[in-house]
C-alpha positions, 0 to 999 in steps of 0.5 A, a space after each residue: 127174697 134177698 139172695 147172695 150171689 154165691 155157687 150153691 155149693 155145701 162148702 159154700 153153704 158150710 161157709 154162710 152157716 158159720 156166718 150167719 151164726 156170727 152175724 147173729 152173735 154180734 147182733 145179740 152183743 150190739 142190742 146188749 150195749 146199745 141198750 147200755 148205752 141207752 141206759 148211761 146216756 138216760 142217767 146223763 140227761 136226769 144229772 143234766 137236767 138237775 145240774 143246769 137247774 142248780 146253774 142258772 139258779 146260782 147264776 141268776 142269784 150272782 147276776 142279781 147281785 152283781 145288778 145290786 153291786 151296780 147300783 151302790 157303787 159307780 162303774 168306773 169303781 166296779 171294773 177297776 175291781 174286777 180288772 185284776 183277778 188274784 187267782 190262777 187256774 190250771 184245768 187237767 182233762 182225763 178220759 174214762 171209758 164208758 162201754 168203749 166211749 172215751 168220755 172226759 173228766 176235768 179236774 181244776 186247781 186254783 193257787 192264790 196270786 196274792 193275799 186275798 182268797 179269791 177277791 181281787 179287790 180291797 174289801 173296804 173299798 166294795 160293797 157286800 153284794 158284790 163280796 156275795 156274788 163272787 162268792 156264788 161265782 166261785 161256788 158255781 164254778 166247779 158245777 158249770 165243769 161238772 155240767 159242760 163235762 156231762 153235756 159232752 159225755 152226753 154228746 158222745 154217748 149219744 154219737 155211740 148210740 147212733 152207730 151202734 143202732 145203724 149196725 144193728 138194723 144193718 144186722 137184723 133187716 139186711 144182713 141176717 135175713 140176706 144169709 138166712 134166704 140164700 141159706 134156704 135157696 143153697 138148701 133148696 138147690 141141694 135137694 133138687 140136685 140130691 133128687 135129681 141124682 137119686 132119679 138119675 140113678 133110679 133110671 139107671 137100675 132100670 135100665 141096667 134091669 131091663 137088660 139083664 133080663 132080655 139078655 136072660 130071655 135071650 139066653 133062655 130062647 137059645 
């Protein structure tokens, strides 16, 4: 049994009372969002998991034609290509909160440097494949921002989690069990010292008795 030091006083009894009815609310409210938590973080790891599935698929179609683009047209010919990219890009980061979890959001916007749309070359001088494999490039881009946002998300919430489940144990096995026992031993003691007082006074009477009848035998013997 786990017992605060405290003086078994009824003040002090009043006082770990309200504290224990408080601990026991946090931990009701603590179970409440680390379940949340649980569940958010479980819709994040499904999206995850189908969203890098999508990826690497697209990836892996772009790099196969990169591999194709390769072997039509010389090196030297491919990196002068791609050395000049005829798109800017500037990436806004936000946050949303999630059950008090800043989490981010990422927004991008392209503008085009030069006529072209998004090829940095001249088309007669290239291959289709390579046309196709930045297409599939450009295409997978906002869903690698999607992934690398969920991935942190994910990341967060799980950091979240960990917390609150420590602060919840911390409630369940040491605090409230710890209040709950010196709350009895505080009772206990009250009841003893009640018991006490109540012998105490009972002797008392007694006595008090006692000589109020030898001083009326006394009385009565004069």
């Amino acid at each position: 049994m786990s017992i605060m030091n405290v003086n078994p006083t009824r003040m002090e009894l009043t006082r770990l009372r309200k504290r224990l009815n408080v601990a026991r609310r946090g931990h009701k409210l603590l179970k409440d969002k680390r379940d949340e938590l649980m569940k958010k973080f479980l819709e994040l790891v499904r999206k995850n998991k189908e969203l890098r599935e999508k990826v690497e698929m697209m990836l892996m179609e772009s790099y196969a034609g990169l591999l194709n683009t390769r072997s039509v047209m010389p090196s030297e010919a491919l990196e002068e290509a791609l050395m000049f990219p005829k798109q800017t890009l500037s990436l806004d980061v936000t946050f949303s909160n999630i059950m008090s979890v800043d989490v981010p959001v990422l927004n991008f916007n392209t503008g085009d440097t030069a006529e072209g749309g998004i090829y940095p070359y001249g088309l007669a001088s290239t291959s289709g494949e390579l046309d196709i494999s930045i297409d599939m490039l450009w295409e997978v881009f906002p869903h690698l921002l999607e992934l690398a946002r969920i991935e942190k998300s994910a990341q967060l919430l799980s950091l979240e989690i960990e917390k609150t489940r420590r602060r919840v144990n911390a409630l369940e096995y040491v605090l409230i069990p710890q209040l709950t026992d010196t709350i009895k031993y505080i009772t206990m003691k009250l009841d003893e010292s009640e018991r006490s007082n109540l012998t105490r006074l009972m002797k008392i009477k007694d006595m008090m008795l006692e000589q109020v009848h030898a001083s009326k035998m006394s009385e009565s013997e004069v």
